[in-house]
C-alpha positions in Angstrom: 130.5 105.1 133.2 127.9 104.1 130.4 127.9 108.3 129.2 131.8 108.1 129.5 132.2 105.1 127.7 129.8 106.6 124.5 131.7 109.6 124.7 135.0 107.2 123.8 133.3 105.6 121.3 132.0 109.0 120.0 135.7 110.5 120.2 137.4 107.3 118.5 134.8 107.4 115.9 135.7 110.9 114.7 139.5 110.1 115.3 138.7 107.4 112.4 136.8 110.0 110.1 139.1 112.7 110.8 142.7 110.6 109.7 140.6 109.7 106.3 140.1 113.3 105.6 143.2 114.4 106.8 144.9 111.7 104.9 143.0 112.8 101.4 144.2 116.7 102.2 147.4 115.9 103.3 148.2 113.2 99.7 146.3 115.5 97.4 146.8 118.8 98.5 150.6 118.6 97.7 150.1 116.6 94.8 147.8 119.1 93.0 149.7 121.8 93.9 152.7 120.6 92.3 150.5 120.1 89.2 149.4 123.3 88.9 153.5 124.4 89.0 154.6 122.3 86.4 151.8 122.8 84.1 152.9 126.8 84.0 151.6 128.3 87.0 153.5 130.6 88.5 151.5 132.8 91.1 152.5 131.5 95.0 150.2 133.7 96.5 147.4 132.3 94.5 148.7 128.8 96.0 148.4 130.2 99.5 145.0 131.9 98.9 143.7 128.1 97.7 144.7 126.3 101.1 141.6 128.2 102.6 139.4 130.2 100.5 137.0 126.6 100.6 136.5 127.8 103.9 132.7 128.1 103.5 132.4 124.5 102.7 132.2 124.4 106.6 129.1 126.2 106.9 127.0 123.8 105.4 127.4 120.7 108.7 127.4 124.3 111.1 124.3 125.1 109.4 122.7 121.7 110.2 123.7 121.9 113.6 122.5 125.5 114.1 119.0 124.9 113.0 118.8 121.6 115.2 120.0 123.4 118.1 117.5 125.7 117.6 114.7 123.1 117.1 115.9 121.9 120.1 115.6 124.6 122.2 112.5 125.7 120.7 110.9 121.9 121.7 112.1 122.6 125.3 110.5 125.6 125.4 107.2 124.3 123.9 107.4 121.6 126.1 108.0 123.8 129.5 105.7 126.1 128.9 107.7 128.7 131.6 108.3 132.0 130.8 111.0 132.1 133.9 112.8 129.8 131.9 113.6 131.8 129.3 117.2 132.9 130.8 118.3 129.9 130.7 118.4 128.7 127.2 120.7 126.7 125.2 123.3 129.3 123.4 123.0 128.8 119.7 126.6 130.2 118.9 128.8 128.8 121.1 132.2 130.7 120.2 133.7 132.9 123.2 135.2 136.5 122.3 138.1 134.6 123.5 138.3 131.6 121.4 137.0 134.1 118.6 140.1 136.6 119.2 142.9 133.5 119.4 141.4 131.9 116.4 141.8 135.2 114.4 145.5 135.1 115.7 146.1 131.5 114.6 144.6 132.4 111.0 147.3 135.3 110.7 150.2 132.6 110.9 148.3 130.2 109.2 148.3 132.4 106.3 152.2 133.2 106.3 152.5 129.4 106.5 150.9 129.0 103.4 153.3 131.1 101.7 156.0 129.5 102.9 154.7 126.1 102.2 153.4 127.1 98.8 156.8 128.9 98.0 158.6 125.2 98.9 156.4 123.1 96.9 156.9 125.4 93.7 160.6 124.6 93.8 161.0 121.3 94.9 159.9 118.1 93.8 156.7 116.9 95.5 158.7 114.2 97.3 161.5 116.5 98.9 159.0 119.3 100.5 157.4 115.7 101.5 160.3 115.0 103.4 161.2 118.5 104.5 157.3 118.8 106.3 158.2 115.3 107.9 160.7 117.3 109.9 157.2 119.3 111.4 156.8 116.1 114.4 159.9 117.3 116.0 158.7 121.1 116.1 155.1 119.4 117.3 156.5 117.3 120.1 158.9 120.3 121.1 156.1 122.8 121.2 153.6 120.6 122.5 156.0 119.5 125.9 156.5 123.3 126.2 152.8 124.4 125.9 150.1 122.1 126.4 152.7 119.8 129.0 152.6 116.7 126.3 154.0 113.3 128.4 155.4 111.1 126.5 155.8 107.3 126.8 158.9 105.3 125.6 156.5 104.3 122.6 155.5 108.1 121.3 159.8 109.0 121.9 160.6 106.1 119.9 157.6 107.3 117.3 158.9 110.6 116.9 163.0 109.5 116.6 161.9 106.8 113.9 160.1 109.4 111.8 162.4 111.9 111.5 165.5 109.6 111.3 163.5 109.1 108.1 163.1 113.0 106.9 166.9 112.9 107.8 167.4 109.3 105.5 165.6 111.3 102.7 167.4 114.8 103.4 171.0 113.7 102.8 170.0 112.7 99.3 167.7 116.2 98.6 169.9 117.7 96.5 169.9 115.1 94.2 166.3 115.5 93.1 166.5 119.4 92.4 164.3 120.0 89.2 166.2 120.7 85.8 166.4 124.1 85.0 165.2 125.3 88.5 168.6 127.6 89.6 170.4 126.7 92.8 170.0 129.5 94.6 166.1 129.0 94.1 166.0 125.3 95.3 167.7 126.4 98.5 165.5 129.2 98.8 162.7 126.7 98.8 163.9 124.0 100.9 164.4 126.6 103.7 160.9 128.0 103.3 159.8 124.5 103.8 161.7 124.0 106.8 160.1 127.2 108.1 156.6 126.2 107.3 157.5 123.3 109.3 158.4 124.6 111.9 155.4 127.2 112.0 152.5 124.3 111.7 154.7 122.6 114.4 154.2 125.7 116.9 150.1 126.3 115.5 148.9 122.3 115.9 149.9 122.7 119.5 148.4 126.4 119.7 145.0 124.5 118.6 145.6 122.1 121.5 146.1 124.9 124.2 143.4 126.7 122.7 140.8 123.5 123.8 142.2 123.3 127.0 142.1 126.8 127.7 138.7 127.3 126.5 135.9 128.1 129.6 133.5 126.1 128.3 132.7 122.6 126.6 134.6 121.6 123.5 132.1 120.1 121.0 132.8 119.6 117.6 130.6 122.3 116.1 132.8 124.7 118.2 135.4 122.7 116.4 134.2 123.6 113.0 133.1 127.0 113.9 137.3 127.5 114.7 137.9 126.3 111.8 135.9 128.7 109.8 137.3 131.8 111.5 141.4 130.9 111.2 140.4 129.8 107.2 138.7 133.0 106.7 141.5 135.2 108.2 143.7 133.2 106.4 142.1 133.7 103.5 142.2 137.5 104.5 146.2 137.3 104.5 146.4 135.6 101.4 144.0 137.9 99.6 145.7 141.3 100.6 148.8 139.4 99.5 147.4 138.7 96.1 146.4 142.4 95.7 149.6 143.8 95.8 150.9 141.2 93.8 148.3 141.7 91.2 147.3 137.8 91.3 143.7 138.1 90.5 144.8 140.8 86.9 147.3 137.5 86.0 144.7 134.7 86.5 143.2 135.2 83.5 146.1 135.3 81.5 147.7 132.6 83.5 144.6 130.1 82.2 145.2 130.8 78.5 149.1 129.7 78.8 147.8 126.6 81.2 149.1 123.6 79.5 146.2 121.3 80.4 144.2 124.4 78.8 141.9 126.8 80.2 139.3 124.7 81.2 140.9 122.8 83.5 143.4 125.4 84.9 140.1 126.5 86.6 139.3 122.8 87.5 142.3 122.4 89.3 142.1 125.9 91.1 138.5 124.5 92.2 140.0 121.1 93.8 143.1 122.1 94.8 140.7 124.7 97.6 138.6 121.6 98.4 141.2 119.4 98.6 143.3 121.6 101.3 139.9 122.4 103.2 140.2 118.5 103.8 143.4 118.6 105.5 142.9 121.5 107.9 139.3 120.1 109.1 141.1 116.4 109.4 144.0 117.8 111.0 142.3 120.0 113.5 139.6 116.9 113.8 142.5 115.0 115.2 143.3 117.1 117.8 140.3 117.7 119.0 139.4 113.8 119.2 143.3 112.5 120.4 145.8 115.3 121.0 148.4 117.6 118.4 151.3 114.9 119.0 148.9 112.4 116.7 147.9 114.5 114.4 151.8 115.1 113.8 152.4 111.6 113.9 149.2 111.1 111.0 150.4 113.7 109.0 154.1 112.6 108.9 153.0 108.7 108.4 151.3 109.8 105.2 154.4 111.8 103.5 155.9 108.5 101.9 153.0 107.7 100.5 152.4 111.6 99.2 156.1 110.6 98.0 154.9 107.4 96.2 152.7 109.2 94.2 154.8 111.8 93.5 156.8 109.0 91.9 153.7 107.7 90.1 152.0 110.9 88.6 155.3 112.8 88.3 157.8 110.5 87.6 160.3 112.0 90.1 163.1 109.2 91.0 162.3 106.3 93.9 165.4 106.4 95.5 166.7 103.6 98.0 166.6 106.5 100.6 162.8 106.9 99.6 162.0 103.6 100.6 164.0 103.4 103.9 161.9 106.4 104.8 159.0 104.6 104.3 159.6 101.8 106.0 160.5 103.7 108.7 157.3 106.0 108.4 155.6 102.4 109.2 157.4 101.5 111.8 157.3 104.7 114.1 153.2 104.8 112.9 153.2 100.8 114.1 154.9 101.7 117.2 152.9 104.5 118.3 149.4 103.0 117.6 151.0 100.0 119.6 151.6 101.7 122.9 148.7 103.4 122.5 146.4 100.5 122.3 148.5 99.2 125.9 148.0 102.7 128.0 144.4 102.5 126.8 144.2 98.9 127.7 145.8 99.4 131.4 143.6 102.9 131.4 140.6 100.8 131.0 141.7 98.2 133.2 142.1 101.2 136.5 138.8 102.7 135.6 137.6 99.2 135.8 139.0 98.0 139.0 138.0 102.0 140.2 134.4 101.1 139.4 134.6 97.5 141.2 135.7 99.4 144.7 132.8 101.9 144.6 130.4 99.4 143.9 132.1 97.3 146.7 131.9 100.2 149.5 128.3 101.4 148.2 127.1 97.7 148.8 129.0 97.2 152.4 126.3 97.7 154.5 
């Protein structure tokens, strides 16, 4: 009981650190990206190539943890001092050709996501390709129930109706915030690439999910990270031999001279807008490794209003009355989620509890 209660306490701990990472990816990584439109870029490739190429940010915590895990095993074996031992060592990489093989599959549509998603956000305003991704928690809850067998309670159903009655609140009013000069036919073009990158990081967060369960041996969160940097690099991959034959890398220089924040910081904001988006996909794949894909939907659809706010604040796009329904709807379906799960974990608690009592009680009974 004590080792499972740690293990809680370990799990909610990264759930915590997790939702403040994903919540600085998932605010800035729109936000930034946006900026680098408006200020003249024009390569949507490029944009899709930044949501991963950080990717090697991760090695650094998997290279802590490799080295201690060798130190590790090297002190058992120091300490044993048995040869016959040897066999049975402690593996230092822990990936499976299986996990290894389905992460490389989940990095090829993670990369056609980020074209889609990068397409959206250089035609719409950041606040309506906010709204438009809200609409991703229905495709999560539909693909989780059909995958991983997700069971909802009246809480999470009411959750997920709440938060897209509000992508639907701020979706009747869409058209109205189409940028000036941007031609129709393009602003459709880009709200239905949305939708469809919506839909696709609906189906993968689920994928992630199945993956864990699947998996034949223990789920730690190294193996986490070590995910993580295989789907980013393959990714990456996509993105790159997408910017070949659009001849991205020629245009970046010339791209940079034209910047209207200048040179200098066209490159700064090619630099954070990679570290930025290496935050969300670590946070968001943090989350469902510590709670499920259903909460990491939930936590990245609670933080679209506020991704709209400062849309509002750095862009000066409109705050309409439909923005701030949305909103305080995004609260209330968060509210109402976090609520029933604090009362299944409560009544969980209490049946471990009364669980523990009666084996205590019939190991006692003489």
């Amino acid at each position: 009981m004590t080792t499972q209660a740690s293990s809680s306490r370990t799990k909610k701990f990264l759930l915590v650190i997790n939702c403040i990472i994903l919540a600085i990816g998932n605010c800035g990584g729109p936000l930034i990206t946006r900026l680098y439109f408006i200020k003249g870029g024009k390569r949507i490739w490029l944009s899709s190539w930044l949501q991963t190429v950080a990717w090697p940010i991760i090695l650094i915590p998997l290279a802590f943890s490799y080295f201690n895990r060798r130190r590790e095993f090297q002190g058992k074996i120091f300490e044993n001092n048995d040869n016959n031992n040897n066999n049975s060592k402690t593996k230092v990489i822990l990936m499976t050709p299986w996990i290894f093989v389905s992460s490389i599959g989940i990095g090829v549509l993670i990369g056609f996501d980020n074209y889609l998603y990068a397409y959206g956000v250089a035609k719409l305003p950041v606040s309506t390709s906010a709204l438009l991704i809200a609409s991703q928690l229905a495709f999560t809850a539909g693909f989780a129930f059909l995958l991983v067998k997700q069971k909802f309670t009246s809480y999470s159903i009411n959750s997920i109706f709440v938060l897209t009655l509000g992508a639907v609140v701020l979706a009747l009013h869409a058209n109205g915030d189409r940028p000036n000069g941007e031609p129709k036919k393009e602003y459709v073009l880009g709200f239905i690439m949305t939708l469809g990158a919506a839909a696709l990081y609906g189906l993968i967060l689920p994928l992630f999910e199945l993956l864990y369960k699947k998996a034949k041996q223990g789920i730690t969160y190294t193996l986490v990270l070590e995910i993580q940097a295989v789907y980013c690099l393959i990714s990456t991959v996509v993105c790159t031999i997408g910017m070949i034959i659009n001849k991205d890398f020629q245009a970046m220089s010339r791209e940079a001279k034209s910047f209207e924040l200048g040179e200098g910081r066209y490159y700064i904001v090619i630099i954070w807008s990679a570290i930025i988006w290496q935050c969300f996909f670590l946070g968001a794949i943090g989350v469902v490794y510590s709670s499920s894909s259903l909460v990491s939907g939930i936590v990245i659809t609670v933080l679209l209003p506020i991704t709209e706010i400062l849309g509002v604040v750095f862009y000066g796009e409109k705050f309409t009355a439909e923005k701030g329904i949305s909103l305080v709807l995004s609260i209330w379906g968060f509210i109402s989620y976090l609520y029933g799960d604090i009362k299944a974990s409560k009544v969980k608690t209490k049946n471990e509890s009364q669980e523990q009592e009666m084996i205590d009680k019939i190991i006692c009974t003489p």
